[in-house]
C-alpha positions in Angstrom: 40.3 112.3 140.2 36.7 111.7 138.8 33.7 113.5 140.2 32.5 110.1 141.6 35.7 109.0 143.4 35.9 112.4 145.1 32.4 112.2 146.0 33.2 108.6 147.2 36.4 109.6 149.5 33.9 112.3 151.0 31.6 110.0 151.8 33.9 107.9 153.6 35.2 110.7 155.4 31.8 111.3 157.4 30.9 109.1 160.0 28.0 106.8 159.8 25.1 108.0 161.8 25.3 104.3 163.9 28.9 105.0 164.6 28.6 108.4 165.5 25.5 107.5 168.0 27.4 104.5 169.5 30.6 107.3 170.2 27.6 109.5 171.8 26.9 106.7 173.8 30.3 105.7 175.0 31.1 109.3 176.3 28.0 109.5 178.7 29.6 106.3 179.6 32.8 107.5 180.7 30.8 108.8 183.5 29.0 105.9 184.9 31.8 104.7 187.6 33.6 101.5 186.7 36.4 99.4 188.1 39.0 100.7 185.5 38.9 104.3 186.1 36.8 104.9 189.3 37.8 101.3 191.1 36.8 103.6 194.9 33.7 104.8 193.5 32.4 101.6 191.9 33.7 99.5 194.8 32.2 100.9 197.5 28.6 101.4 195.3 29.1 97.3 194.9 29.5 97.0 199.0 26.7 99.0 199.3 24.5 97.3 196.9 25.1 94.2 199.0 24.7 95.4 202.3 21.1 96.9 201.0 20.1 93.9 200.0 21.1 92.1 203.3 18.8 94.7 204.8 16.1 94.0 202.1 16.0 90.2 202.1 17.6 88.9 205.4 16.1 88.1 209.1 14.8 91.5 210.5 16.3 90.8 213.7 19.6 89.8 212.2 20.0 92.9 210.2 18.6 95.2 213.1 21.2 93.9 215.3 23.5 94.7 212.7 22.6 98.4 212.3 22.7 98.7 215.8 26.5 97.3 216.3 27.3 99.6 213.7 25.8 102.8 214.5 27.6 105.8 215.3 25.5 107.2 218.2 27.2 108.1 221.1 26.6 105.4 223.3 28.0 103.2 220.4 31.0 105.4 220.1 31.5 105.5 223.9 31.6 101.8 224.2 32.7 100.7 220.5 34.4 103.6 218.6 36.7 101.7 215.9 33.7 99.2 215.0 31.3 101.9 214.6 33.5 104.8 213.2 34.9 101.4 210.4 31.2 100.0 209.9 28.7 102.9 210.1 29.7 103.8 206.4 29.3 100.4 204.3 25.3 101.0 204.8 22.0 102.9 203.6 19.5 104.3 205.8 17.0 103.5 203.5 16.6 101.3 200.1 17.7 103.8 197.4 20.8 102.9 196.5 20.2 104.0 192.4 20.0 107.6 193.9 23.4 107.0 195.8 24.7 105.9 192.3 24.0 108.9 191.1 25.0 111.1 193.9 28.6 109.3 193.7 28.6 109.6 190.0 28.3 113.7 190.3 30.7 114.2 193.7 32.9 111.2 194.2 33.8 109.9 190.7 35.1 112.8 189.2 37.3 113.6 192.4 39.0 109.7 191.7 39.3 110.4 187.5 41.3 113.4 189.5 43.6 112.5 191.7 42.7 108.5 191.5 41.4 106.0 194.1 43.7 106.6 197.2 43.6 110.3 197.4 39.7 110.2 197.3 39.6 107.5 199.6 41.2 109.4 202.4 39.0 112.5 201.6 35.9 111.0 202.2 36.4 108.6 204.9 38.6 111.8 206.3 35.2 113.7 206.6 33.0 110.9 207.7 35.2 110.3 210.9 35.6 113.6 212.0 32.3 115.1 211.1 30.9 111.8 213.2 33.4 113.0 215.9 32.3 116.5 215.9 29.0 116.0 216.2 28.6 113.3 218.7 31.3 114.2 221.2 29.3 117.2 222.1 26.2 114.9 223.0 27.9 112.3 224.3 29.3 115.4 226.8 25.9 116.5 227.2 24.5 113.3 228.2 27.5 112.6 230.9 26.4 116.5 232.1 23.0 115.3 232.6 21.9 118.1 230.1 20.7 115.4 227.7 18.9 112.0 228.3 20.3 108.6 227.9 17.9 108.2 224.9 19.6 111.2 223.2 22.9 108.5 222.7 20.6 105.1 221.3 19.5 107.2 218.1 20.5 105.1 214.4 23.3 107.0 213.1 24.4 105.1 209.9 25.2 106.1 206.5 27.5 107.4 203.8 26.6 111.2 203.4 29.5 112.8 205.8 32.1 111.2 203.5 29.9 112.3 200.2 29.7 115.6 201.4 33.6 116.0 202.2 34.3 114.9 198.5 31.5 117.1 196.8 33.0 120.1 199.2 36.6 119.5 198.1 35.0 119.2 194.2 33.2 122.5 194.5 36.9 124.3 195.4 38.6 122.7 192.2 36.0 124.7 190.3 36.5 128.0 189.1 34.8 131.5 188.8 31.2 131.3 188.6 30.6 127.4 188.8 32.5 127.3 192.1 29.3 130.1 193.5 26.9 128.0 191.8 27.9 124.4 192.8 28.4 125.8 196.4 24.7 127.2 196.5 23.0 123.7 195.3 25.8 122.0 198.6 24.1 124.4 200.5 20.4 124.3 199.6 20.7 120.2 199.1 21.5 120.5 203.1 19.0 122.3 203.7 16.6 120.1 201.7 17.6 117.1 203.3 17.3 118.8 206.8 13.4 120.3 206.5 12.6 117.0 205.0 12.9 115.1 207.9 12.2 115.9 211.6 14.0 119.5 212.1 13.3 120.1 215.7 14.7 116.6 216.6 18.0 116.1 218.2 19.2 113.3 215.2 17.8 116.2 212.7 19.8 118.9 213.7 23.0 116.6 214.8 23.0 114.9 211.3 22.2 119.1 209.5 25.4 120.0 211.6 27.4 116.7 210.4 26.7 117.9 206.8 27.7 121.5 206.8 31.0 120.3 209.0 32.0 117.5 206.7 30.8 120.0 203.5 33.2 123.0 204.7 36.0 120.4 205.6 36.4 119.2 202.4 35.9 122.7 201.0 38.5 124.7 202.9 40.8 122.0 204.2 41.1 119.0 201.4 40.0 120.8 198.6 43.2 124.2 198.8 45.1 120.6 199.6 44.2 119.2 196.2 44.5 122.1 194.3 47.9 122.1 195.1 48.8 118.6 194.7 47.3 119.1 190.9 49.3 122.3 190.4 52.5 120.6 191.5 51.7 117.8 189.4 51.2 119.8 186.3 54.4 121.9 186.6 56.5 118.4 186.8 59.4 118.7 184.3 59.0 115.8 181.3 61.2 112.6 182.2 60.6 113.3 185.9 58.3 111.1 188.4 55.7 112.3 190.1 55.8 113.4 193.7 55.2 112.1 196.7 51.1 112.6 197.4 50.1 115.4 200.0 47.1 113.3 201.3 
């Protein structure tokens, strides 16, 4: 072999700087939810780009109605529970839905790559029903006690964060060692965030701070020991042998 065919074959042995960009490219990619491997995650970030912009660009009085019908106060639960409890998840309490994209992209997506798009399914909507439950029962007590005013059951309870924060709890078990103690102290201090920033001595503030530690510490000590499970048992499945049955 000549000097210049071997210098040739090394040549074609290194990847061209294009290619090897466009590979870089591909891999941050893989984490951007699509309908092939995250068909949950990108399904329901599709439903909720539409229902924001029904809120952004239809009649104000339609769309209030509509936020009202689905909200998960208590009065709303008392007299509707199955329309609110089905409904109070497919919208935004506010226009940024890009930041919901990412928030999904960090907690929800890699739970589906996981254990795939039924399993996470029942997680989250798991946590957004009862952490709804938890929380509103109580004032929906306190108001028929008289201890609370009727107001106290008319407040806007909408939203997809109870269901988010089951799934990033339930994530934060699957990790190990040190990441586990880290990811668990950004959960913790991103509730915390999201509580000071808004009204903390209000009744909605501390009902919706309560919502997100329950449905956090749900998916942390009851799905995610659950999960870890179902993925061990997966992985010790002899070759030539199906699957079991799912534990969720």
């Amino acid at each position: 072999m000549t000097t210049e065919t071997r210098s040739m074959l090394l040549k074609a042995g290194r990847p061209m700087p294009a290619v090897a960009g466009a590979r870089s490219r591909w891999s941050v990619l893989t984490f951007v939810p699509n309908p092939k491997a995250t068909p949950f995650t990108f399904g329901y970030l599709v439903v909720l780009l539409g229902t924001t912009l029904l809120l952004k660009f239809a009649d104000p009085g339609l769309t209030e109605r509509l936020l009202r019908l689905s909200s998960t106060d208590a009065h709303n639960l008392w007299r509707r529970p199955l329309t609110s409890l089905l409904t109070s998840a497919l919208w935004l309490s506010d226009e940024g839905w890009l930041a919901y994209v990412v928030i999904f992209a960090i907690a929800v997506a890699p739970l589906e790559r996981r254990f795939r798009a039924r399993r996470v399914a029942i997680v989250f909507f798991s946590g957004h029903v009862l952490a709804t439950l938890v929380t509103e029962l109580p004032v929906m007590a306190l108001i028929s006690a008289h201890v609370l005013p009727n107001s106290a059951g008319h407040w806007l309870d909408i939203g997809v964060s109870y269901g988010f924060f089951t799934t990033a709890g339930a994530l934060v078990f699957l990790l190990g060692g040190r990441a586990r103690l880290l990811a668990l102290a950004a959960t913790e201090a991103f509730i915390a965030v999201i509580w000071l920033s808004d009204d903390p001595a209000s009744l909605d503030s501390i009902v919706t701070l309560l919502g997100h530690a329950f449905a956090a510490h749900f998916g942390l000590l009851f799905w995610g020991p659950r999960l870890r499970r179902a993925s061990a048992g997966r992985d010790r499945i002899p070759a030539g042998r199906h699957e079991p049955e799912s534990v969720v």
